[in-house]
N, CA, C and O atoms as CSV, one atom per row, in Angstrom:
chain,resi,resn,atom,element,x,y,z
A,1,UNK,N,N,163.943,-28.032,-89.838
A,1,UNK,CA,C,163.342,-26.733,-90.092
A,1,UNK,C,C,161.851,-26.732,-89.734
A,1,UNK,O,O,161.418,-26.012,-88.835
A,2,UNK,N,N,161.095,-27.531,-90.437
A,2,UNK,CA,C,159.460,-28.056,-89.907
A,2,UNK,C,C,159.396,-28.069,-87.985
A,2,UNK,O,O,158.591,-27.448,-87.291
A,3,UNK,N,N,160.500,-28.969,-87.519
A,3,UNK,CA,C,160.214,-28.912,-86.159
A,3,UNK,C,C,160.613,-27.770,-85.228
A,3,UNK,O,O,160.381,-27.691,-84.021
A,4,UNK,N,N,161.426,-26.665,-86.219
A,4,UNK,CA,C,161.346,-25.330,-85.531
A,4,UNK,C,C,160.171,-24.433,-86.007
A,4,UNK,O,O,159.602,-23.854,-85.081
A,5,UNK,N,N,159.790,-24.246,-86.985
A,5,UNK,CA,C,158.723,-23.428,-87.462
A,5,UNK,C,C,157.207,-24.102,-86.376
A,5,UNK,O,O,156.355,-23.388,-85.848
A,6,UNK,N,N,157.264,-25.245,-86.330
A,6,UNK,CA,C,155.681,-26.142,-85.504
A,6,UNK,C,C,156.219,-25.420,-84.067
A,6,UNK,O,O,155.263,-24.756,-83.667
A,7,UNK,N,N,157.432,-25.265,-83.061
A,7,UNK,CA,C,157.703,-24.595,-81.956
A,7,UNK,C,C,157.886,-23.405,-82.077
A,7,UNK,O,O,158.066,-22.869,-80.983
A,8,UNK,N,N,157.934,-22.529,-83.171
A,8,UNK,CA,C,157.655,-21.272,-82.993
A,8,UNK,C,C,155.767,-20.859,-83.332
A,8,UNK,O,O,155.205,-19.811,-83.012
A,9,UNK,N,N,155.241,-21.870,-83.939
A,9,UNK,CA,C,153.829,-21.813,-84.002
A,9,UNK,C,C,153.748,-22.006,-82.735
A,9,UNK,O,O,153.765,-20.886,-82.225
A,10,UNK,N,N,153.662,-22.856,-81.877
A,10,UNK,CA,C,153.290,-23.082,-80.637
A,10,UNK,C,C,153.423,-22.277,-80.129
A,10,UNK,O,O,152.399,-21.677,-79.801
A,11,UNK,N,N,154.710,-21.727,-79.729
A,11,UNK,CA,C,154.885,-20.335,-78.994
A,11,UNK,C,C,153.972,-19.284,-79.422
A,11,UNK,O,O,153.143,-18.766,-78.674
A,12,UNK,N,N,154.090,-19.082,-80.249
A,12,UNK,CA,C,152.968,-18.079,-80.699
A,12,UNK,C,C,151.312,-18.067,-80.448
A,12,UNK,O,O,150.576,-17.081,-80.414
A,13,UNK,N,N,150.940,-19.561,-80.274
A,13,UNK,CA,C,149.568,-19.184,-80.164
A,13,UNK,C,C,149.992,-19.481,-78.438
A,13,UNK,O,O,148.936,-19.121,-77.918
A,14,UNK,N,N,150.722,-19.832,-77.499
A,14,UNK,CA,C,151.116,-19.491,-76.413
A,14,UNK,C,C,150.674,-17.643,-76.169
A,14,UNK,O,O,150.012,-16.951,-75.395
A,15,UNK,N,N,151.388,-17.514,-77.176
A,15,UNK,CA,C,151.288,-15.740,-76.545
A,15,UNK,C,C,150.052,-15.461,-77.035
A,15,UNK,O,O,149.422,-14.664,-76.339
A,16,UNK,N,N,149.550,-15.826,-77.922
A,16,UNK,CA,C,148.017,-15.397,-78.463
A,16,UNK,C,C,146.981,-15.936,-77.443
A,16,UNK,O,O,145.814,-15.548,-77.503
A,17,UNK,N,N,147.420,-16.889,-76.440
A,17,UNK,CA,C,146.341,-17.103,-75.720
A,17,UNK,C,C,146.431,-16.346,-74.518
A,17,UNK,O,O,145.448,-16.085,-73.825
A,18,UNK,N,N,148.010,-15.863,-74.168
A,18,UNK,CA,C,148.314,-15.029,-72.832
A,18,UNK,C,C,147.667,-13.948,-73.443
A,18,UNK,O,O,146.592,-13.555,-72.989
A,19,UNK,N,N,148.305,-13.296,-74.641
A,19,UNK,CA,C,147.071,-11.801,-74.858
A,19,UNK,C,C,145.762,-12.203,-74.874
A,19,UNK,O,O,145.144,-11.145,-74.752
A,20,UNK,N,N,144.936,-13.132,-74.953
A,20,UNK,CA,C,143.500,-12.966,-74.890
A,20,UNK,C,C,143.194,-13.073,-73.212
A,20,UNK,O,O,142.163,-12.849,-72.578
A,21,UNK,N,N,144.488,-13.494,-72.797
A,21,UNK,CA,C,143.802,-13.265,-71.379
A,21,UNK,C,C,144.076,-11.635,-71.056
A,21,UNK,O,O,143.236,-10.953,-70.468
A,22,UNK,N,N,145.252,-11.152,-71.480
A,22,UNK,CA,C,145.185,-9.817,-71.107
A,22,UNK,C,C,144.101,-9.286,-71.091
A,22,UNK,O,O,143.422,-8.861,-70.157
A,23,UNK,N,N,143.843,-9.332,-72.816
A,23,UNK,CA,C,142.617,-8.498,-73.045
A,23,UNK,C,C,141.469,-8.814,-72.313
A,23,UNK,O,O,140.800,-7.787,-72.203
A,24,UNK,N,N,140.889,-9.843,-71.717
A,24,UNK,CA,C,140.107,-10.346,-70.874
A,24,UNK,C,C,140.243,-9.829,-69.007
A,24,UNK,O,O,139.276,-9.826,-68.246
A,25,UNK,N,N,141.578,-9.461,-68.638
A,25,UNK,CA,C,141.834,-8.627,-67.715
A,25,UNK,C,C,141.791,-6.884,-67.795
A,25,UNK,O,O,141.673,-6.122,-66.836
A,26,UNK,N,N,141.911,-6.556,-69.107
A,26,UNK,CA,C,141.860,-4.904,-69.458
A,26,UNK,C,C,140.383,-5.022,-69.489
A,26,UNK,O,O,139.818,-4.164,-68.810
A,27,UNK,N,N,139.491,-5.997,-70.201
A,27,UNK,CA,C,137.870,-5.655,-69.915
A,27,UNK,C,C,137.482,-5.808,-68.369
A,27,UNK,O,O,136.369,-5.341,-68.131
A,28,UNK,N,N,138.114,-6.330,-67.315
A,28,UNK,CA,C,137.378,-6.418,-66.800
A,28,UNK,C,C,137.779,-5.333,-65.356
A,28,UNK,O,O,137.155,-5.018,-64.342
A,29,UNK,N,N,139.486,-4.914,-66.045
A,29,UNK,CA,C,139.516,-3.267,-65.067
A,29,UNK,C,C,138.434,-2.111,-65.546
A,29,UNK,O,O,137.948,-1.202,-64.873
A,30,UNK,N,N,138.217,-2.455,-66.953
A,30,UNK,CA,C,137.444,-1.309,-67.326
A,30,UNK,C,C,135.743,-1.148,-66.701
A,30,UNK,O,O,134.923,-0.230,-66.711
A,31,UNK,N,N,135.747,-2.504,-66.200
A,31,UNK,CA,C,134.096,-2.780,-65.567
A,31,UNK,C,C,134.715,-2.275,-64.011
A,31,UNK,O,O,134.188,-1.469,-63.244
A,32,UNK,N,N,135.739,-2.876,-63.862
A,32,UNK,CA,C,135.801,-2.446,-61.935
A,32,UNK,C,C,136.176,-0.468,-61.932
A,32,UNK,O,O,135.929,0.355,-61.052
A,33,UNK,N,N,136.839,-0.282,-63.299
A,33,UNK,CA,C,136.823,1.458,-63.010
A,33,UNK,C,C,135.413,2.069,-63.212
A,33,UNK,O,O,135.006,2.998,-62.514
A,34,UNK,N,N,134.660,1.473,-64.248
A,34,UNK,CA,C,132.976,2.007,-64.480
A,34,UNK,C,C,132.492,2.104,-62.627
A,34,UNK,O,O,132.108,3.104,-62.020
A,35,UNK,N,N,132.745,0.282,-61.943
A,35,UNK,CA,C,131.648,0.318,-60.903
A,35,UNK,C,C,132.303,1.924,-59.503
A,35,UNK,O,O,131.629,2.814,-58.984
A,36,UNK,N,N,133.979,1.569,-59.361
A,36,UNK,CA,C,134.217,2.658,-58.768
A,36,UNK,C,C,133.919,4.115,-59.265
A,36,UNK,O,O,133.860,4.960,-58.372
A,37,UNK,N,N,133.717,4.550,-60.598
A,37,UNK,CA,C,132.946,5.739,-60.354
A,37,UNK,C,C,131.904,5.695,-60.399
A,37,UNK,O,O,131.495,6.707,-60.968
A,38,UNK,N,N,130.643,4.666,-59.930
A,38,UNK,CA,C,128.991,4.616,-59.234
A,38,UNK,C,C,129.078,4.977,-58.150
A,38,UNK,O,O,128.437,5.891,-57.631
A,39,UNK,N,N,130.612,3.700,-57.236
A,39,UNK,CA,C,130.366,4.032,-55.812
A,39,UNK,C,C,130.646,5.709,-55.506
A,39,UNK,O,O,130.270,6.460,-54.607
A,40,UNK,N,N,131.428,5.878,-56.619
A,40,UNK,CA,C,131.935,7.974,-56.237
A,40,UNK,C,C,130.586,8.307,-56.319
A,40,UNK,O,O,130.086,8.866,-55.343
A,41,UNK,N,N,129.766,8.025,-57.488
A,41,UNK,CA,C,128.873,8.552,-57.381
A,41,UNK,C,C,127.986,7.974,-56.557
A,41,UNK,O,O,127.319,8.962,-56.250
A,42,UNK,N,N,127.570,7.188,-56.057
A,42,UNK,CA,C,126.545,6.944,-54.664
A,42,UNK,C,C,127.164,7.529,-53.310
A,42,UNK,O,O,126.400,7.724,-52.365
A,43,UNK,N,N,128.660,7.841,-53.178
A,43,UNK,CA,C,129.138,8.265,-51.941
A,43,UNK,C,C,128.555,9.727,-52.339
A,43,UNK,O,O,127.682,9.968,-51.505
A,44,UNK,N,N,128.660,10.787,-53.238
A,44,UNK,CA,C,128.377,11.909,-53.643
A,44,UNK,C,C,126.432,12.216,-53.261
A,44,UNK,O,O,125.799,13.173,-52.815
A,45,UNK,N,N,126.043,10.724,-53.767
A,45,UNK,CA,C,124.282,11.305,-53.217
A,45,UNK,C,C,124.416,10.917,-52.083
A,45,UNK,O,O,123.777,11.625,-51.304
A,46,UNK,N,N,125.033,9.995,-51.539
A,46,UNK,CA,C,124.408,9.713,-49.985
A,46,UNK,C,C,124.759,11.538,-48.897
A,46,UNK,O,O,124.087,12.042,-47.997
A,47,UNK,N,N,126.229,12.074,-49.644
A,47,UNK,CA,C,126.326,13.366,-49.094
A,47,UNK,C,C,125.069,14.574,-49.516
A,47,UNK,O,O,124.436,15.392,-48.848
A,48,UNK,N,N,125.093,14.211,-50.941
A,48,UNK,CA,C,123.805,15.334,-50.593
A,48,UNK,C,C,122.793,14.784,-50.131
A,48,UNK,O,O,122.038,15.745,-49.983
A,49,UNK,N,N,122.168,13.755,-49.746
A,49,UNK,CA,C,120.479,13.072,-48.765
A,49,UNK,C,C,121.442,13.399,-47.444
A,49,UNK,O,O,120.726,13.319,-46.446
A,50,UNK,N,N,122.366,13.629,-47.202
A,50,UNK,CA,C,122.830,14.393,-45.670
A,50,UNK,C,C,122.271,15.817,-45.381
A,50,UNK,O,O,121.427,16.266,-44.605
A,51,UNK,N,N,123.037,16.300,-46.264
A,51,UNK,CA,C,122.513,18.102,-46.552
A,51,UNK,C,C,121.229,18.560,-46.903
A,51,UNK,O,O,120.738,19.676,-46.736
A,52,UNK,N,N,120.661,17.355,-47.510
A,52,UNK,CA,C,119.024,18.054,-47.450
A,52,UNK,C,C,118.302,17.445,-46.017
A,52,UNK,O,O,117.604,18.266,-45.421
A,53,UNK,N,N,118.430,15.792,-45.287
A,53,UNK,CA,C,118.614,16.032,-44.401
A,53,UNK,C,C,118.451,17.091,-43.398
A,53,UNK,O,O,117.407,17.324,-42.789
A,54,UNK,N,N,119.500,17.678,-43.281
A,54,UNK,CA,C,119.785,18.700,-42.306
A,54,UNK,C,C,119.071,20.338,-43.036
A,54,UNK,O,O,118.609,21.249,-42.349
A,55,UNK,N,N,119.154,20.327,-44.340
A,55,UNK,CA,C,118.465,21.099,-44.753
A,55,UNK,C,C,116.354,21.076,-43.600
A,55,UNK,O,O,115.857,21.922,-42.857
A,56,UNK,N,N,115.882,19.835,-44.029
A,56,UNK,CA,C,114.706,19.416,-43.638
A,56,UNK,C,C,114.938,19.732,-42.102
A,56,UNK,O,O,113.830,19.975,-41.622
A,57,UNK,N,N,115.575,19.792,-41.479
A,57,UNK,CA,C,115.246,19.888,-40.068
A,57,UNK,C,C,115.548,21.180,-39.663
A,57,UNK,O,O,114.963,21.790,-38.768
A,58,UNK,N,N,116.660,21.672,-40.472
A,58,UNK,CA,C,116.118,23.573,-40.750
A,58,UNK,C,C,114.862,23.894,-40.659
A,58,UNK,O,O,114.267,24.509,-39.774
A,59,UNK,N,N,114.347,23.246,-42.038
A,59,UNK,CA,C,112.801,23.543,-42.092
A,59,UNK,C,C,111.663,23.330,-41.167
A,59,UNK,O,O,110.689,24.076,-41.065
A,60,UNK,N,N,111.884,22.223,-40.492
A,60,UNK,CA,C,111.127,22.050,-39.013
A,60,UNK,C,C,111.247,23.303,-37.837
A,60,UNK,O,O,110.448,23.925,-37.137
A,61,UNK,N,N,112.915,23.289,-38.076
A,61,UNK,CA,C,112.680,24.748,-36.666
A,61,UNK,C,C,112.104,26.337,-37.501
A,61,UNK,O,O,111.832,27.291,-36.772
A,62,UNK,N,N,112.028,26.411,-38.342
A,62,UNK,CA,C,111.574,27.761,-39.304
A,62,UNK,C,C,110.069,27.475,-38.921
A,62,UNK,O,O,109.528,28.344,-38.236
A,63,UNK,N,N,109.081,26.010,-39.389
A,63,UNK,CA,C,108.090,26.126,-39.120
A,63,UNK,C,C,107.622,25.980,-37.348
A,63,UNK,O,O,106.642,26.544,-36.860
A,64,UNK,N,N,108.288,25.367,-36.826
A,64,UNK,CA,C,108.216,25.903,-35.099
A,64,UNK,C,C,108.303,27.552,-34.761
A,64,UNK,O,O,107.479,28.089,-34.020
A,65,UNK,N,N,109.150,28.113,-35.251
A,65,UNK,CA,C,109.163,29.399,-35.151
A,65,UNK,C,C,107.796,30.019,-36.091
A,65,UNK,O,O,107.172,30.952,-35.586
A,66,UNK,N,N,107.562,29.740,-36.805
A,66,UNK,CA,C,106.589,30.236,-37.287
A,66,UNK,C,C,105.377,30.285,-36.285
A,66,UNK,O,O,104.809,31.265,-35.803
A,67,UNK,N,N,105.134,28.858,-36.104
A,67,UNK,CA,C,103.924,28.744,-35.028
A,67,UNK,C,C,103.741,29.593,-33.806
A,67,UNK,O,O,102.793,30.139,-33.241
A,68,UNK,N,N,105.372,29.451,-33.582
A,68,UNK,CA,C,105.278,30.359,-32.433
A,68,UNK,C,C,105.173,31.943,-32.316
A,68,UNK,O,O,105.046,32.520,-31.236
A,69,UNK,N,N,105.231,32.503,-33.400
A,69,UNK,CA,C,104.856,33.626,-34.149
A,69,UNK,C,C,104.041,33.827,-34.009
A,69,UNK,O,O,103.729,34.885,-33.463
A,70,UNK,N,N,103.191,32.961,-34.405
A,70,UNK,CA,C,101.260,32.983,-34.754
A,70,UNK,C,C,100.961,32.946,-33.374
A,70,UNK,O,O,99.981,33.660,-33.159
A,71,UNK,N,N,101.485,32.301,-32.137
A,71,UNK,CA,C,101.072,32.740,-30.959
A,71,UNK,C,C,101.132,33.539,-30.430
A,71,UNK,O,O,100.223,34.009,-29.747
A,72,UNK,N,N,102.459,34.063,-30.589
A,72,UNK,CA,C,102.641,35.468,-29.898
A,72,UNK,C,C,101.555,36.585,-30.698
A,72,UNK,O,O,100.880,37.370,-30.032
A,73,UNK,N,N,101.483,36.536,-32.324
A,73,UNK,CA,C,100.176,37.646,-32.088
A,73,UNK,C,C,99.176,37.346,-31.871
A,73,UNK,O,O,98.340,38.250,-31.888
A,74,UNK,N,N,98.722,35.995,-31.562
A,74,UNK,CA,C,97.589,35.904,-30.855
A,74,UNK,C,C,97.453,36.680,-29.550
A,74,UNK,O,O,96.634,37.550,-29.252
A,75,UNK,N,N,98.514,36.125,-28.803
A,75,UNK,CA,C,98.940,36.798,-27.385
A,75,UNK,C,C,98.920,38.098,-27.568
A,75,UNK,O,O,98.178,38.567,-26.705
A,76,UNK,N,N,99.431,39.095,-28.375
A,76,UNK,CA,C,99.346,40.253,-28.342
A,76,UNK,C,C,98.082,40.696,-28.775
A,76,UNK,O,O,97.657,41.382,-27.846
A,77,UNK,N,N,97.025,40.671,-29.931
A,77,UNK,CA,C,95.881,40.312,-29.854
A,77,UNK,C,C,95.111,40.539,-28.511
A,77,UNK,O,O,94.280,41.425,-28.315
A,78,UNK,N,N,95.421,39.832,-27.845
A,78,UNK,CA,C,94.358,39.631,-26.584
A,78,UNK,C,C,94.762,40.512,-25.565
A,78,UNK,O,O,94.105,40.970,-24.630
A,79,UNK,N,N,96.353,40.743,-25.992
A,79,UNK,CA,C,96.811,41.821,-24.850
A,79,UNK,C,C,96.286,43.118,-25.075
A,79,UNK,O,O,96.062,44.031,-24.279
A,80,UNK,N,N,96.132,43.040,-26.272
A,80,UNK,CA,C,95.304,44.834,-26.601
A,80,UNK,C,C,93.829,44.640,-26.328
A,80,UNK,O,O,93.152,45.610,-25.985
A,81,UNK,N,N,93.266,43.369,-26.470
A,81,UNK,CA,C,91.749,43.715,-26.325
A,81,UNK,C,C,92.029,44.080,-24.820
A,81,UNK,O,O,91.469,45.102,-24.424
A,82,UNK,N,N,92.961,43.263,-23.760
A,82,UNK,CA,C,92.802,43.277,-22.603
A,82,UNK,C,C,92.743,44.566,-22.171
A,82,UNK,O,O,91.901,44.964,-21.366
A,83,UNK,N,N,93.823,45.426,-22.798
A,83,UNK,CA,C,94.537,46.813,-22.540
A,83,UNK,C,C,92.675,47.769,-23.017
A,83,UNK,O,O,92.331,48.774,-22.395
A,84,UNK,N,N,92.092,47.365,-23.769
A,84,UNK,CA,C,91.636,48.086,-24.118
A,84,UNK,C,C,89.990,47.820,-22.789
A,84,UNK,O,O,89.247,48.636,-22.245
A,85,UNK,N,N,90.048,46.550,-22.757
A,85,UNK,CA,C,89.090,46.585,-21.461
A,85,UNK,C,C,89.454,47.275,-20.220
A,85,UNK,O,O,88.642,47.903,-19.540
A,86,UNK,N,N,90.843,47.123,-19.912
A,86,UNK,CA,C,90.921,47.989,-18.783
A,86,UNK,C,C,91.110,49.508,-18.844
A,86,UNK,O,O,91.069,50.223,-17.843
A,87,UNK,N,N,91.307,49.922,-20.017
A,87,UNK,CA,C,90.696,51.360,-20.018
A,87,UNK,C,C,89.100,51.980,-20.089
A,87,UNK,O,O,88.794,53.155,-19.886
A,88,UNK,N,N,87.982,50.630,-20.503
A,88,UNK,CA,C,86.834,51.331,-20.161
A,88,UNK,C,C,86.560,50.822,-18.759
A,88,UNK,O,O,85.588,51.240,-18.129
């Protein structure tokens, strides 16, 4: 009876040591599911530093156009003084 009760102890801390490995594998999906939603979230900013990106180079041709704005009424500017010299 003793040498079945000492092999069912054994067995038992058998399984008590396979569950501590479980539990030692459930902590360490729970670290690899934490790091995959960083990478979601770093794939998510690297898309928006795309869109502002491209946002920013919007903003480059708005301020090109601008400039070129400011030339043309310069140009027009000078076209009226011109207009206005060749009428005296």
């Amino acid at each position: 009876m003793l040498i079945e009760l000492l092999k069912l102890s054994l067995m038992l801390t058998v399984f008590l040591k396979l569950s501590l490995m479980l539990t030692e594998l459930l902590k360490l999906s729970l670290i690899l599911t934490e790091l995959l939603k960083l990478s979601l979230i770093d794939t998510e900013l690297l898309k928006l530093s795309l869109i502002l990106t491209e946002l920013l180079k919007l903003s480059l041709i708005v301020t090109e156009l601008l400039q070129l704005s400011l030339m043309l009424t310069e140009f027009l500017k000078l076209s009226l003084i011109h207009t206005d010299l060749l009428k005296l």
